[in-house]
N, C-alpha and C positions, 0 to 999 in steps of 0.2 A: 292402456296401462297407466297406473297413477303413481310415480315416485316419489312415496313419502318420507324416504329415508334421510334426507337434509329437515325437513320440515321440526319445525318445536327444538331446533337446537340452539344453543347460545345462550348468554345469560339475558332474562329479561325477567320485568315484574311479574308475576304468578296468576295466573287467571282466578278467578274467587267464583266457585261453582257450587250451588245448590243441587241437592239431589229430591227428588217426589217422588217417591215409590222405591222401599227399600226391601223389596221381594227380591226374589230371582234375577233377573234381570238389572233393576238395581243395583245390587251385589257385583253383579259380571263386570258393570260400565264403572263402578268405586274400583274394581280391580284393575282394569284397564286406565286408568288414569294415576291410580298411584306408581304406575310405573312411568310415568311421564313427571318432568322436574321444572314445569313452568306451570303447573297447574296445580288448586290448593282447595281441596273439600271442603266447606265451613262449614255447611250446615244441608242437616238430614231429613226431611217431612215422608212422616208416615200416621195412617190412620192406626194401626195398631201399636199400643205405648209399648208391647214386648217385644217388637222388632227392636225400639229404640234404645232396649234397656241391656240389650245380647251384648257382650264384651267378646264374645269369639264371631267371625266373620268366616261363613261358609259360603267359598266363590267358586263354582263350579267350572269355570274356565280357568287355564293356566294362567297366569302373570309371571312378570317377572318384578316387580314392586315390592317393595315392605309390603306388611298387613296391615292394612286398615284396621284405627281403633278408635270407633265412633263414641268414647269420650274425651277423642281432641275437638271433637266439634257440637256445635250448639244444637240441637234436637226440638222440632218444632211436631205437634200436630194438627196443626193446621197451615195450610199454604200460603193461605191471604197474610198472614200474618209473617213468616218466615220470607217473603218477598218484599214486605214493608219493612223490618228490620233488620232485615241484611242489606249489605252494598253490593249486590250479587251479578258479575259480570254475565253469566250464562247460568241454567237450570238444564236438567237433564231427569225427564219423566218418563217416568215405567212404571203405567199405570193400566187400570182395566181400558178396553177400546172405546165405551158407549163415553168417557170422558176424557180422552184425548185434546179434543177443540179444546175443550170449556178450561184446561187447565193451562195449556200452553197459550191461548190469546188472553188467558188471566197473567201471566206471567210477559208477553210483548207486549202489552198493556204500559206496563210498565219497563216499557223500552229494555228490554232482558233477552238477551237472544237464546233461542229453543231449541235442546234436542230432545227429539219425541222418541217414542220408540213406533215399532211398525203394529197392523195398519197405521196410516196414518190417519182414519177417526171411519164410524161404521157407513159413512155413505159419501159424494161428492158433494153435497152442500155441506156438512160439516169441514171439509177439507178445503172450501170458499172460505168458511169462514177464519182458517188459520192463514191462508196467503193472504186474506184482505189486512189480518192486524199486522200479517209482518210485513205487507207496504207500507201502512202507515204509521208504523213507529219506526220501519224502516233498520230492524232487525235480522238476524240470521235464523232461518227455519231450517233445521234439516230432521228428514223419519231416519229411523232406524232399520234400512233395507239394507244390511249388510252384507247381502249377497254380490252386491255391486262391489265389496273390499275383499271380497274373499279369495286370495292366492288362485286357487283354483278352478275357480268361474271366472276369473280376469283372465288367466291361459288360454279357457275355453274360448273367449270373448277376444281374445288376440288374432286365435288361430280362425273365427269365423272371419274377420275384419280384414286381415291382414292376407287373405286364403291361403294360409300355408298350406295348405293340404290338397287346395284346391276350395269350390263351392262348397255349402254345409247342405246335405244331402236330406237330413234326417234328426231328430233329436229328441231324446227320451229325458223326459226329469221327473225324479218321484222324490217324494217328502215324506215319509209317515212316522206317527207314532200311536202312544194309546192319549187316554184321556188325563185331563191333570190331577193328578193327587195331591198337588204343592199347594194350587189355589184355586176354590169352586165356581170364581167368576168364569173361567175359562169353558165349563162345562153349561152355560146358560148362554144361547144363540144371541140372546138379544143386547148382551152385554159384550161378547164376543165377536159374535157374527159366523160363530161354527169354525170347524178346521178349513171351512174352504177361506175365507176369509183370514184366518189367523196362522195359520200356517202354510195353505196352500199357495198361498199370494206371496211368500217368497221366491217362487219359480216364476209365478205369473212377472212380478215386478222385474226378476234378472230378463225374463224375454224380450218384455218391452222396451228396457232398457238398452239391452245388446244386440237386438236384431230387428226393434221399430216393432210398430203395429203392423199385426196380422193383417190380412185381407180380411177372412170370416175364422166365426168360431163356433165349434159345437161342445157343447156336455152332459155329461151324463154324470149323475151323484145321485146318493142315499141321504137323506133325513135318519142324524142320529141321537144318540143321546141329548143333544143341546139342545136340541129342535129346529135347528138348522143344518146344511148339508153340511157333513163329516165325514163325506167317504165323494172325493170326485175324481172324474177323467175327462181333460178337456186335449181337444185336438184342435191346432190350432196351424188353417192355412195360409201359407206366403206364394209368392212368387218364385218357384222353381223349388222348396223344401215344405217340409212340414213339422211339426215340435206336437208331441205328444208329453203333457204333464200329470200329473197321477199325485192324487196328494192324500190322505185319512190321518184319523185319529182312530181305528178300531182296528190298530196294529198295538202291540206293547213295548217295543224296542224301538228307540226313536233310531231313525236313518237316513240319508241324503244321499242322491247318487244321482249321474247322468252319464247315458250314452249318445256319443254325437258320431252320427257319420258322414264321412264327406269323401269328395269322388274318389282320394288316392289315399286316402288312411280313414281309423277309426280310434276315437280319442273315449276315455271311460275315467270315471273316479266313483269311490263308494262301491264299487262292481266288486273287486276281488276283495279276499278276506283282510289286508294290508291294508284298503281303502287306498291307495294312492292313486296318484294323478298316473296317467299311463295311455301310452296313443302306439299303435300298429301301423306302419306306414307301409302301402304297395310291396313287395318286394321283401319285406324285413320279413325276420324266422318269429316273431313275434311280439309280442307286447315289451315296451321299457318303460320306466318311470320318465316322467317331465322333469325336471328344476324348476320348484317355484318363485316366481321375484320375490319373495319373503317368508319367515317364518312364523311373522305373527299372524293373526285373527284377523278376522274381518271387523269383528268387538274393537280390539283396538284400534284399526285400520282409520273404519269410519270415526271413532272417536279426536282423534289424531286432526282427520281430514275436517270436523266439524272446528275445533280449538282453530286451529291454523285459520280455518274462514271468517274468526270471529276475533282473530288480529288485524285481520286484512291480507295477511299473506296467502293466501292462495282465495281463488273466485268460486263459489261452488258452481261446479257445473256437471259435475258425476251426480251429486243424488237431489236436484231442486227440488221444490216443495209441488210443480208441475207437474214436473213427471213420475213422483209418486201418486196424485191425486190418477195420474190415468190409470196407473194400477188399479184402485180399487174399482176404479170406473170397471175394468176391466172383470174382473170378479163381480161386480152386477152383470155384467153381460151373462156372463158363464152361466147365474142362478136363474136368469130369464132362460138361456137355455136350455136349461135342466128344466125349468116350467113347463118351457112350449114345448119341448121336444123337438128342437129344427138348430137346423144353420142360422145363424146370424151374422148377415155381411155390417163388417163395417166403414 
């Protein structure tokens, strides 16, 4: 569990944050920060001049912040440039995947500490190549695996660690949605790397995170519209359990949910119509809800956790730049699985 509730308080000077990529996601992380009061947007890079020119801000996560109005701040479109004339403590990009690296060690380059968004770049050599520049400028790298902040997979990730329940017996995670209507990069494999990479590796990334490497892994997927796999099921064995994750884009309703069971109870979120967190323990007449340590986001969660790493106040050790690169490692394994049709020990 990670208590961020003291973190970012008190008066101090204002962090001065550049934004790259003012899509979707973009949007989410300006909202997530204008609710925090040690931190100060200056300046916006985007390649399309009409994002920069919109006076209304449509943020499809909650906040609790003023509204962002991106003519308090300077609008560049180009990055080299908007890095060169700004004083810019941190940048925060949310951008297509196939340029991930190239813009974040463009930006540690210049001694600027990075938050990426997830994947963290389409294979593990580009993912070399973002932890080599932040050793040696000696910067803050963190992805945007927000599942590691999420209220609700941190309970999960208590209750495995802490064995409230007893051993984790068993565990389902599925992901799906449909294809993107917002932005076409998303729908081209080689830019993306498909839903198994682009969405499906948010499961992938909380497993390896919360419960280590697997022993072996098997998969199975579809080649979809992107031209890469968009439809997969990966089973993946440990010592004494097993995690079945289930991830597509040729669903139309985006949805998140996990069933975990363990010797003396069974914990679910996303299951019932409510979504809430809810665990059945031995003996009880049925399901109850959890109390989550928080109400906010994993958006702002991780956001919060990143700022704080890049005063010095807290060490990142929840989301390094390591242990997102074995994620995607991980997700190649999967697609080699799906190639060869076998188990793959690792």
């Amino acid at each position: 569990m990670y208590d961020l509730s003291m973190q970012g308080k008190g008066k101090m000077e204002k962090l001065k944050v550049g934004i790259c990529g003012y899509g979707g996601l973009g949007r989410v992380h300006v909202g997530s920060m204008m609710a925090m009061d040690d931190v100060e947007i200056v300046a916006v890079c985007d390649n399309n001049p009409e994002r920069l020119e919109s006076k209304e801000v449509k943020i499809n996560i909650e906040h609790n912040g003023p509204v962002f109005d991106i003519r308090n701040c300077r609008t560049y479109l180009d990055f080299r440039k908007m890095l060169k004339k700004e004083k810019l403590d941190a940048v925060v990009t949310a951008l297509p995947t196939d340029i991930h690296a190239k813009y974040a060690v463009m930006a540690m380059n210049e001694g600027i500490h990075v938050f990426s968004e997830k994947p963290m770049a389409l294979n593990s050599r580009e993912c070399d190549k973002m932890i080599k520049a932040r050793d040696e400028n000696k910067v803050q790298l963190q992805i945007g695996q927000c599942l590691r902040f999420w209220p609700e997979y941190e309970m999960l990730e208590k209750a495995v660690s802490e064995k409230t329940y007893g051993p984790l017996k068993s565990l389902t995670m599925t992901r799906i949605g449909g294809y993107s209507t917002w932005a076409e990069w998303f729908n081209d494999g080689k830019l993306s790397g498909g839903a198994i990479l682009d969405l499906h590796l948010h499961d992938v990334d909380w497993a390896q995170h919360a419960l280590g490497m697997p022993k072996a892994i098997c998969a199975a997927g579809v080649v979809g519209r992107s031209g890469a796999v968009d439809d997969v099921t990966a089973l993946w064995q440990y010592d004494g359990f097993v995690v079945t994750i289930r991830g597509s884009w040729m669903y139309q309703t985006f949805s998140m949910s996990f069933q975990a069971f363990f010797e003396n109870a069974a914990m679910d979120f996303g299951v019932h119509p409510d979504t809430a967190l809810r665990v059945n323990v031995r003996g009880d007449k049925g399901f109850r809800k959890v109390d989550l340590p928080s109400n906010e986001n994993g958006y702002s969660r991780e956001m919060r956790y990143f700022l704080d790493s890049v005063r010095g106040k807290v060490k990142n050790t929840v989301c390094t730049a390591e242990s997102t690169k074995e994620s995607v490692g991980l997700v190649m394994l999967e697609n080699k699985s799906i190639a060869r049709q076998k188990w793959i020990s690792i």
